[in-house]
C-alpha distance (Angstrom), angle and dihedral (degrees) to the residues before:
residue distance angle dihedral
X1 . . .
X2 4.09 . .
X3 3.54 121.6 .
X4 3.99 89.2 -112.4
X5 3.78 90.7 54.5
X6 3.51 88.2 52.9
X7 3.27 92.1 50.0
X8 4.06 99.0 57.3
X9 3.69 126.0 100.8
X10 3.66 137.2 171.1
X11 3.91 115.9 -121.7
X12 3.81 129.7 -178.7
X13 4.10 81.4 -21.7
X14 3.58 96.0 -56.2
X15 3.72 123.7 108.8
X16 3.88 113.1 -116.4
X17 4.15 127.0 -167.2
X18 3.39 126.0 -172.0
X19 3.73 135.1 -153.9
X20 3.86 132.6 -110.9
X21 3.51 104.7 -71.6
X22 3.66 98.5 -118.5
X23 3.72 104.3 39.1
X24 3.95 97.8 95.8
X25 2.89 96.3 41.8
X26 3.68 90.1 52.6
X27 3.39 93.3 54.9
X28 3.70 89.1 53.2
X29 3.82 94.7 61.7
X30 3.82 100.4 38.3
X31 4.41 91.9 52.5
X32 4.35 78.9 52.0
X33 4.01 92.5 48.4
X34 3.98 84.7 45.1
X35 3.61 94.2 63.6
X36 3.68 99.7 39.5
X37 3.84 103.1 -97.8
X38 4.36 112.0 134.5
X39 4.08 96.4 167.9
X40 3.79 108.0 163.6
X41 4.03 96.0 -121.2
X42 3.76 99.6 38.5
X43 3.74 94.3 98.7
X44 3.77 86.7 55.0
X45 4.27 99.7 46.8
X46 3.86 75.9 48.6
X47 3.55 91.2 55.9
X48 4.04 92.1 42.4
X49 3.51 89.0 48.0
X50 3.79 91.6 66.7
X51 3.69 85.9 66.3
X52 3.86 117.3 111.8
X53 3.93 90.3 -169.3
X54 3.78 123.7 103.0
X55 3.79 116.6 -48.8
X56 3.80 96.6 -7.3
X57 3.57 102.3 133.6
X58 3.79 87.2 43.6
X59 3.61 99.1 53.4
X60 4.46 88.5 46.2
X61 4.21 79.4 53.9
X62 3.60 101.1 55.0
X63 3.39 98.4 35.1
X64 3.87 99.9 52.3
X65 3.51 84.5 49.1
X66 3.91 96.8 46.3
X67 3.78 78.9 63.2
X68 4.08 97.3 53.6
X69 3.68 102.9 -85.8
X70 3.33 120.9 142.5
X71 3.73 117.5 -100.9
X72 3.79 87.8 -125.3
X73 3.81 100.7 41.4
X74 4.17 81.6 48.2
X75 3.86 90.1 51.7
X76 4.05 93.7 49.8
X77 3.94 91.9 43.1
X78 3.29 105.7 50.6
X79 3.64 87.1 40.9
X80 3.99 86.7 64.5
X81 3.56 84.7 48.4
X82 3.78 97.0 61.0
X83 4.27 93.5 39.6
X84 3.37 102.3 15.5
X85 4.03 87.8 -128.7
């Protein structure tokens, strides 16, 4: 079975994939890397960030910029994390 098969459901009728689970959140950490930033947790707000439960995105804000990352750089990263985009 391939990964994307595996990766189908069916919600509220209408057919639903979702990406590799680490791909966002890859995206994430290599924009950070980019401009310079190498914080010790960023690769897991990244990773939170990819969350679409509750505060996710939120919690991948504050906490890249707990660690010194600009409130703007914070805002677009985590926003790849959650679309990937």
């Amino acid at each position: 079975m391939s990964a994307l098969l595996a990766a189908t459901a069916l919600v509220g009728g209408a057919v639903v994939t979702a990406a590799p689970a680490q791909a966002a959140s890859r995206h994430c950490d290599d924009y950070l890397r980019s401009l310079g930033y190498f914080t010790p947790f960023q690769g897991l707000y990244c990773m939170r960030g990819e969350s679409q439960v509750g505060d996710a995105w939120q919690e991948c804000r504050n906490g890249l910029i707990k660690w010194g990352i600009q409130p703007a750089h914070a805002d677009r990263a985590c926003g790849l994390a959650r679309w990937g985009f």
